[in-house]
Structures are given as structure tokens and as C-alpha cells.
DSSP file (Angstrom, degrees, kcal/mol; ACC not computed):
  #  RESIDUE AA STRUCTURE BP1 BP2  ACC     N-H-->O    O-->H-N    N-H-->O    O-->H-N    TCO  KAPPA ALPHA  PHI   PSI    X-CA   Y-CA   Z-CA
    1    1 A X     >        0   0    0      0, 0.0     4,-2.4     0, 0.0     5,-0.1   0.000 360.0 360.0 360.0 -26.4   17.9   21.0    8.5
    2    2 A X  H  >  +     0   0    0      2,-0.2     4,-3.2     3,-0.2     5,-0.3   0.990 360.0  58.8 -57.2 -56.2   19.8   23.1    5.6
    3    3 A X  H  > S+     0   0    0      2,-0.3     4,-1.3     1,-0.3     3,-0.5   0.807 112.1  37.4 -26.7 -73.4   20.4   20.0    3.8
    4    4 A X  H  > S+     0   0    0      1,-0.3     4,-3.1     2,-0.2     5,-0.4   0.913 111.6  59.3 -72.4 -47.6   16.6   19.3    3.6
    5    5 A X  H  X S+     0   0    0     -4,-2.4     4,-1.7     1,-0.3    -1,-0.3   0.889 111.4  38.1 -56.0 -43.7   15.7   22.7    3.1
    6    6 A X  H  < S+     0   0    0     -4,-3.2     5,-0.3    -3,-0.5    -1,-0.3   0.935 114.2  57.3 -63.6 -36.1   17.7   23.1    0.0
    7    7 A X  H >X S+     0   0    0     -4,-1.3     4,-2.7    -5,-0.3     3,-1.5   0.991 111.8  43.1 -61.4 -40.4   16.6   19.4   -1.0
    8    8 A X  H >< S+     0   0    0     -4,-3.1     2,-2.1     1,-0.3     3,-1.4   0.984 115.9  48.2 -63.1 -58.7   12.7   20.6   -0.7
    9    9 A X  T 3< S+     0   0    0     -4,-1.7    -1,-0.3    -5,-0.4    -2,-0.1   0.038 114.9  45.0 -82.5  43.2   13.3   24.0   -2.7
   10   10 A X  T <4 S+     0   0    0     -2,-2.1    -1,-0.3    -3,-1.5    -2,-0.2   0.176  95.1 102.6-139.6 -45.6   15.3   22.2   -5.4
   11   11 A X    <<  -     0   0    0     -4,-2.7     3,-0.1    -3,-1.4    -3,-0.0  -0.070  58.4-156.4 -46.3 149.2   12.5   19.4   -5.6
   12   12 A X  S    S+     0   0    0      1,-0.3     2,-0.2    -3,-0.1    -1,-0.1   0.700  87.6   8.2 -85.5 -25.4   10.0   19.5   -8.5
   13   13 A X        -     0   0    0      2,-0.0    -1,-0.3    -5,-0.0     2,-0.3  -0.983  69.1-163.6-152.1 178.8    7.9   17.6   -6.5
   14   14 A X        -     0   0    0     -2,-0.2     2,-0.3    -3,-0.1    -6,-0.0  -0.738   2.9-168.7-146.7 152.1    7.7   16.3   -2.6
   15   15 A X        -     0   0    0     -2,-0.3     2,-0.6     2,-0.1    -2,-0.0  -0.926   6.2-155.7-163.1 144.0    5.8   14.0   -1.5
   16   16 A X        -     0   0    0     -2,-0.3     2,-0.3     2,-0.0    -2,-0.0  -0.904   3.4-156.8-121.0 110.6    5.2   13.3    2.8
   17   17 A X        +     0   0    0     -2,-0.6     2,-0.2     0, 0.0    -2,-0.1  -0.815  24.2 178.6 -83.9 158.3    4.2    9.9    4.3
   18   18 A X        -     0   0    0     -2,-0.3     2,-0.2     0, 0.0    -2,-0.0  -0.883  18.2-159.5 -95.1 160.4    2.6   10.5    7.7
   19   19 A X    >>  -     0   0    0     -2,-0.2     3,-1.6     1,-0.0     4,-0.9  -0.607  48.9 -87.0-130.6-163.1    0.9    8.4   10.6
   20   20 A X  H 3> S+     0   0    0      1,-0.3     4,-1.0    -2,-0.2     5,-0.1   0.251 121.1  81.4 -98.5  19.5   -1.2    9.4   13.1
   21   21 A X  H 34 S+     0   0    0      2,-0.1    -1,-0.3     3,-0.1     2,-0.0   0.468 113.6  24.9 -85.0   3.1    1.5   10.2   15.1
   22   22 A X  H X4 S+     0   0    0     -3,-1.6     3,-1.5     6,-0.0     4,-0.2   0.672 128.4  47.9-126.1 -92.4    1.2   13.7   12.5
   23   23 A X  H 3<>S+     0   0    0     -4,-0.9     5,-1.6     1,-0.3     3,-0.4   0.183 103.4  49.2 -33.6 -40.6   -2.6   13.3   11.7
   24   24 A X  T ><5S+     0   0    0     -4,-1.0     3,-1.1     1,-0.2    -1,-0.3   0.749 114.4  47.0 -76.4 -30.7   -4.6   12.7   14.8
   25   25 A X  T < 5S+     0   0    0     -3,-1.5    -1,-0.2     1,-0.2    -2,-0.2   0.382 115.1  50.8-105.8  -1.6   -2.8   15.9   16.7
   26   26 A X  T 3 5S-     0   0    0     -3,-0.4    -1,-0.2    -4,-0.2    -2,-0.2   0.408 132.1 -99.5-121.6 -21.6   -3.6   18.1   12.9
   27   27 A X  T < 5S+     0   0    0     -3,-1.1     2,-0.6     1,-0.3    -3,-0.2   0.679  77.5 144.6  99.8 -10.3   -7.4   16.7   13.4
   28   28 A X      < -     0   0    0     -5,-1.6    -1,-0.3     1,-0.1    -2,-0.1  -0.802  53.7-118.6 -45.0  90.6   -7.3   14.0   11.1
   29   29 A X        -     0   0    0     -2,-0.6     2,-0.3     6,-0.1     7,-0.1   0.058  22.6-144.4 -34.6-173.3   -9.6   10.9   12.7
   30   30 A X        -     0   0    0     -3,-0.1     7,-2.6    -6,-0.0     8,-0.1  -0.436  17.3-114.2 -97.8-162.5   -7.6    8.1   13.3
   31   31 A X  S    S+     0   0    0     -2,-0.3     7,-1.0     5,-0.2    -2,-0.1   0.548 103.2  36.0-105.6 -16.0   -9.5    4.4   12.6
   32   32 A X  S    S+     0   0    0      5,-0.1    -3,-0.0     6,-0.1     4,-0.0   0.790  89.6 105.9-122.0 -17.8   -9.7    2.7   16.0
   33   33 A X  S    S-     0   0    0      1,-0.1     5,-0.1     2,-0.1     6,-0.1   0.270  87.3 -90.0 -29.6-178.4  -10.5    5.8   18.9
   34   34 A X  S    S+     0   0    0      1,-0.2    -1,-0.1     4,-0.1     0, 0.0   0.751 128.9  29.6 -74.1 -28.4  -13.6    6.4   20.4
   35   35 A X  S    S+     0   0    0      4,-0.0    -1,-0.2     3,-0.0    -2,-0.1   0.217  99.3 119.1-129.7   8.6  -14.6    8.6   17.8
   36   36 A X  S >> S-     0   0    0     -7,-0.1     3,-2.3     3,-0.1     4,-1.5   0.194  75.0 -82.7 -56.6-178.3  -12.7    7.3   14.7
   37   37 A X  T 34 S+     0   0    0     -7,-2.6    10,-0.3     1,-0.3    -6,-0.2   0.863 129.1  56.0 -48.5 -39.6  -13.4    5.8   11.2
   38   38 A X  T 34 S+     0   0    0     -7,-1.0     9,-0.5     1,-0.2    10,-0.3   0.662 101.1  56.5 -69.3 -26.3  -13.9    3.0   12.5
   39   39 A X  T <4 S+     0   0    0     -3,-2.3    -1,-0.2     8,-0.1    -2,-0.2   0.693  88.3  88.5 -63.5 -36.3  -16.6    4.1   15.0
   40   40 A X     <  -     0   0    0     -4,-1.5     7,-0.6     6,-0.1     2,-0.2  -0.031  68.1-132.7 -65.9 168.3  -18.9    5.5   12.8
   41   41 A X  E     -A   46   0A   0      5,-0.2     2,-0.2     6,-0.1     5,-0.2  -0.860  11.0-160.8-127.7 173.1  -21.9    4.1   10.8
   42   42 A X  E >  S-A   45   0A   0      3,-2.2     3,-1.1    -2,-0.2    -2,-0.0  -0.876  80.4 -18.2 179.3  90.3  -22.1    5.1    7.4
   43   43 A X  T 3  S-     0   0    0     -2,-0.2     3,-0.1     1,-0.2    -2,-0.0   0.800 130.9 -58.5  30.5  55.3  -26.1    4.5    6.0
   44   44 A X  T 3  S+     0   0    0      1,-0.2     2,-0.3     0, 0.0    -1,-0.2   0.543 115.4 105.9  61.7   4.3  -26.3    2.4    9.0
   45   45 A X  E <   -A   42   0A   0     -3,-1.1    -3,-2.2     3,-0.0    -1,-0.2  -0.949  61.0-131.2-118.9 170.1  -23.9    0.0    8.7
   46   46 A X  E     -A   41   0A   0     -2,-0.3     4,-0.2    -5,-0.2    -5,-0.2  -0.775  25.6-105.3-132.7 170.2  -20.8    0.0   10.5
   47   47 A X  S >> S+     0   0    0     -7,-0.6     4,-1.8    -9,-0.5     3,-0.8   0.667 116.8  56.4 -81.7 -11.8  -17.4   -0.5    9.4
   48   48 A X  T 34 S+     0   0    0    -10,-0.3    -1,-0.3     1,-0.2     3,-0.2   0.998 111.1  40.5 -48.6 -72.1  -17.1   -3.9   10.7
   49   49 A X  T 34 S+     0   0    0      1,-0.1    -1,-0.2     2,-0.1    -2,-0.2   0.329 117.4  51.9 -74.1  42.7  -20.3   -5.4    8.7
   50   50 A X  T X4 S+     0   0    0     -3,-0.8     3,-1.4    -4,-0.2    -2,-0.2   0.568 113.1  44.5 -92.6 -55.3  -19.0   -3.2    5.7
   51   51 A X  T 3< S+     0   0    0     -4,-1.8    -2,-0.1     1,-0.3    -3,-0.1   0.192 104.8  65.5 -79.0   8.0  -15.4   -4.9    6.2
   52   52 A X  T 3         0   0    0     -4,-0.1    -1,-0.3    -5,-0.1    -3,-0.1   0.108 360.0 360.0-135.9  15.5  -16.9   -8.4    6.6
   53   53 A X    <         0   0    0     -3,-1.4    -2,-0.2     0, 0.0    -4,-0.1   0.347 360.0 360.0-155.2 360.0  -18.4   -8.7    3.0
């Protein structure tokens, strides 16, 4: 953990991939839950027929 801590406060800049093994527990939807991106409708269509044309 020193290691990285020096690497980060050395960095000019950082950059952090994450999944939604970090995002969903932060509050971040995920896409396929019951109440994800994917759930939603979005001026009434939903993301399937969006994603299907």
C-alpha cells in the first residue's frame, strides 16, 4: 500500500476502472437489476426497443 500511495501522489494524473462490484454498493445503478438502466423507460420506450434499432 506505500508503494501505491507514493505512485498516486507522484502521478500527474490517475485514472480508476471500476465494475459494479465498486458502483452498485457507492449507488451507481447497475444495467440488468430490478431497478437498473436497463429497467427503465426513457420517453416511453424501453431500453430493449431503443437497443433493437
Amino acid at each position: 500500500m506505500n508503494a501505491i500511495s507514493k505512485a498516486l501522489q507522484k502521478a500527474r494524473r490517475v485514472v480508476f476502472f471500476g465494475g459494479a462490484g465498486v458502483s452498485v454498493p457507492s449507488g451507481i445503478p447497475d444495467f440488468r437489476g430490478e431497478n437498473g438502466l436497463y429497467a427503465r423507460e426513457y420517453d416511453g420506450l424501453t431500453a430493449e426497443m431503443l437497443l433493437s434499432h
